[in-house]
Residue, then its C-alpha position, 0 to 999 in steps of 0.5 A: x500500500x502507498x504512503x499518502x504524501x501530504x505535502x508538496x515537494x516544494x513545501x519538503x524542500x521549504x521545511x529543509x531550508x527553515x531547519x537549516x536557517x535554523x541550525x544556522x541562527x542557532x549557531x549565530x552564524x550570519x547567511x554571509x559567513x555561511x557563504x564564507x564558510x560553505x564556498x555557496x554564493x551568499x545569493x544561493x544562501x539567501x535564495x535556499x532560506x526564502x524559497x527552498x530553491x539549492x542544487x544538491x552539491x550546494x546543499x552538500x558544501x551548506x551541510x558541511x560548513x554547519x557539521x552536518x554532513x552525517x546527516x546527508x549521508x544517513x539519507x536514505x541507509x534505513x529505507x524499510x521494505x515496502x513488503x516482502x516482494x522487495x525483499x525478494x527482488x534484492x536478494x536476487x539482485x544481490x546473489x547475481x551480482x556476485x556471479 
């Protein structure tokens, strides 16, 4: 069965941004030594917290300036298993890679 998804990719990408603006004012770090730190353009920095709007490796280079690199490298490790089916299929795909 489908997980209903209750929000937009956009309002996803808008959460991440205010937790990292966040983690930044906490840390009372300003967004122009945050671009400093991260080598992201303090435009990019600006326009990530007002619209959630960042490539990924700028998203990388932030989470790295605030010590957070762990947490982009846990995305995604402890997916579960839909149901058994998939269980099945990468236990298949794991046997035959080896062969």
């Amino acid at each position: 069965m489908e997980a209903l998804v209750w929000e937009t990719a956009e309002e996803l990408d808008m959460k991440l941004a205010q937790r990292v603006r966040n983690i930044r004012r906490r840390r009372k770090i300003s967004q122009e030594e945050l671009s400093r730190m991260s080598g992201v353009s303090y435009g990019s920095v600006k326009r990530f917290e007002a619209t959630g709007k960042i490539s990924l490796l700028s998203l990388t280079k932030l989470a790295m300036a605030l010590d957070m690199a762990d947490e982009l490298r846990e995305l995604f490790t402890q997916v579960p298993y839909r149901n058994i089916q998939e269980v099945i299929d990468e236990r298949k795909r794991n046997t035959t890679s080896f062969i």
